[in-house]
N, C-alpha and C positions, 0 to 999 in steps of 0.2 A: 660578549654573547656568542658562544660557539652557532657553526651552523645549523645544527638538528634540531636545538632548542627555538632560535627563530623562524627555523620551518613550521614548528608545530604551533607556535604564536600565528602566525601569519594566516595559517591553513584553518586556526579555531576561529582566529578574528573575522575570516570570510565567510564561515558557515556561521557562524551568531549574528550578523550581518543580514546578511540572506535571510535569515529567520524572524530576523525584527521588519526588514523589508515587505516579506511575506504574509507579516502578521498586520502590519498597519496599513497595509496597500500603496505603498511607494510604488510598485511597481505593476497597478492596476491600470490596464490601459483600455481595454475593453469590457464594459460593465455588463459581461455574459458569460454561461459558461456553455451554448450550445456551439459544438464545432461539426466540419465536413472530415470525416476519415478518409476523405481521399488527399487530405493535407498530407497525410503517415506514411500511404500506400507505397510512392518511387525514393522515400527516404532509405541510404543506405546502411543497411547494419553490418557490424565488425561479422557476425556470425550468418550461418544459414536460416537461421531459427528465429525468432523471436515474440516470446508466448506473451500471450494477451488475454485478458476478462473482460465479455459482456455481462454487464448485469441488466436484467429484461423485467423491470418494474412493474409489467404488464401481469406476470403470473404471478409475482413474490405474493405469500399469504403473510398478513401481517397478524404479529405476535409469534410469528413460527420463528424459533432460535437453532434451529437444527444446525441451519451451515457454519453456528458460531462452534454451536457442544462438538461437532463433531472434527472442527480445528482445534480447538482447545485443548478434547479428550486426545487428539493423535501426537503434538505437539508439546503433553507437558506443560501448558500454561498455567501456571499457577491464578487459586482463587481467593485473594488473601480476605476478602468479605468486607473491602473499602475502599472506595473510589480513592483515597487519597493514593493509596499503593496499584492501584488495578494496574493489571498487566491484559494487554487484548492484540490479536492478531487481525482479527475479525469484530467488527463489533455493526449494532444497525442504529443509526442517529436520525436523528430529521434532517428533511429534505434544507430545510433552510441552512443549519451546520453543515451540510455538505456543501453545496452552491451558494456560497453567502453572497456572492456577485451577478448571479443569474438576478431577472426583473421579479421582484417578490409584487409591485403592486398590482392590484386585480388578479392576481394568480390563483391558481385553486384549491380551496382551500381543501379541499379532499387530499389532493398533491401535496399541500403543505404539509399538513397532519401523518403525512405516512413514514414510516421512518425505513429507511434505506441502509442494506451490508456496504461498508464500508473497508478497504481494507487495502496496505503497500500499492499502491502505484505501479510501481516498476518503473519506474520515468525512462527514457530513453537517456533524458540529463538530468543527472537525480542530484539533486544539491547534495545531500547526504553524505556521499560519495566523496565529492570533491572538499567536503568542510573535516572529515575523519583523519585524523593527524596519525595515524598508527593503519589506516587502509583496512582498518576492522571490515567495513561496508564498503561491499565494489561491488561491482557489475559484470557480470558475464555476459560470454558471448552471445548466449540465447536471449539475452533480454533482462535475464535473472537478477534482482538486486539482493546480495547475499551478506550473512553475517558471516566472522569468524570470530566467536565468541572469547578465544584463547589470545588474540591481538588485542580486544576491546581493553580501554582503562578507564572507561569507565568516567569521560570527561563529558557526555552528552553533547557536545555539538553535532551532533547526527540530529539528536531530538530537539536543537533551537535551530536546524537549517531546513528541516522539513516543513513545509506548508501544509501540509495535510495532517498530522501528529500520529501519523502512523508509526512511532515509535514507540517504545515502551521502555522501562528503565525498573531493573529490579533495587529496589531499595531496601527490601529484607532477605532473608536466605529462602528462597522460592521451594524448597525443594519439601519443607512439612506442609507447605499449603496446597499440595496434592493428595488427593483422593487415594488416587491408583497412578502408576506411573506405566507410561507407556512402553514398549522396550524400541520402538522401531524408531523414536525420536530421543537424542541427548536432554539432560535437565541441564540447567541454567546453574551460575549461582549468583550470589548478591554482587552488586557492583556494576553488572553488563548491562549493556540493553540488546532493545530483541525485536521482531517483526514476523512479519508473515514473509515465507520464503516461496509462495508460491509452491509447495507439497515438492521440489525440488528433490527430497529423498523418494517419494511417490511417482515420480516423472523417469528415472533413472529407471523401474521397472514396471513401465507404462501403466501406471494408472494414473487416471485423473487426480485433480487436489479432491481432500478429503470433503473441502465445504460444497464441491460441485458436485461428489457422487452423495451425497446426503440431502442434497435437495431434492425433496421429493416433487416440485412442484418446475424439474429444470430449468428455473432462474437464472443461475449459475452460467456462463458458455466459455469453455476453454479453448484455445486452441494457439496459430502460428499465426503472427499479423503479419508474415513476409511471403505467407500462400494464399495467393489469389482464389483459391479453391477450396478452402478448409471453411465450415462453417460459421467460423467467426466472423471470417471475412466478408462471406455471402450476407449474413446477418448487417453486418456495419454497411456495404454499399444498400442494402433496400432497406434501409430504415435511419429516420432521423434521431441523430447520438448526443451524446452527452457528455463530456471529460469536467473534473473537479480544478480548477482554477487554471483551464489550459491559456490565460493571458500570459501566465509566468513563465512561459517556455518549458516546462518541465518533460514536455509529451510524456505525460503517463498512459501507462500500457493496459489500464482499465477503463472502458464504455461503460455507458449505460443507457437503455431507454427508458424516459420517464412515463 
């Protein structure tokens, strides 16, 4: 066995690993998902930058789909009209799919019942990354966990190392199951998978992601988790937070308050 092909063995076997880990709670240590964001604050990053999501439960209108249509429609997400196939960047689930390890007894049921945007992490240690035998999915400086659709082959252990199923996997030709195509985002075609890039092309000539300028109810909070200064930040120190399965060390680069 040459050595490229045991690389790629060894690199799938860890991220499918991770995934089954993830999935059954092997690696559940604390049965909660509220954390202190001054855990994040003096951790160092490769880059200057590195962009982070509050989501602020407090204002979200529910039934309002805005922040999804309006990633979807910028992005090219195909809508093939079946969950078996669905492809989603952004999507809103309930509170308990999201926090399956947060304390559900006597909780609220108002809380229960509401369903929360969900959407890439960014992890600081993105399993993804390190399970991708081809380096489809890395991470940049800024924080950014990135596709390169042209490396993917389309093996999915990116979508059995993630915890959170923020990955999606085109399994038909993506490109009739659009409406209108967008021109400022590439289509996809069958075989890749795909994620939310954090509006990455949208960032490049400073504007917000698309789901944060579309809310109209500013749920959405973008910004730098490495400036003390930036709104997000001021938001994360005067308010108690929330990360999605932060026992498994992933540090993802999405809050929330409930």
């Amino acid at each position: 066995m040459n050595e490229e092909r045991r690389g790629f063995i060894k690199k799938t076997g860890a991220g499918i690993l991770a995934g089954i880990g993830a999935a059954s709670g092997l690696f559940l240590h604390i049965p909660m998902e509220q954390t202190d964001a001054s855990v994040f604050s003096d951790r160092k990053s490769t880059g200057t930058t590195r962009w982070g999501m509050l989501i602020d439960m407090r204002t979200c209108r529910e039934g309002c789909q805005k922040c999804v249509d309006a990633c979807h429609k910028s992005h090219n997400v195909p809508d093939f009209g079946h969950s078996r196939h669905e492809i989603k960047w952004i999507e809103k689930s309930p509170y308990s799919t999201l926090f399956p390890t947060a304390p559900q007894e006597f909780a609220d049921k108002e809380r229960g019942n509401r369903t929360i945007p969900s959407l890439c992490n960014h992890c600081a240690e993105p399993p993804c990354v390190r399970s991708c035998p081809t380096e489809a999915v890395f991470k940049r400086n800024d924080g950014i966990v990135a596709f390169d659709y042209h490396r993917c082959i389309g093996c999915r252990s990116c979508m059995a190392s993630c915890p959170y199923g923020a990955v999606s996997f085109n399994w038909r030709e993506p490109r009739p199951a659009l409406k209108a195509i967008s021109e400022s985002y590439p289509t996809r075609e069958m075989g890749v998978a795909e994620k939310c890039n954090f509006c990455s092309e949208r960032l490049l000539k400073g504007a917000l992601p698309a789901c944060v300028e579309a809310c109209p109810e500013k749920t959405l909070i973008f910004g730098d988790l490495n400036d003390p200064e930036s709104g997000i930040r001021k938001l994360l120190a005067s308010n108690q937070t929330m990360q999605r399965k932060p026992e498994l060390g992933t540090l993802p680069s999405v809050f929330y308050i409930i």
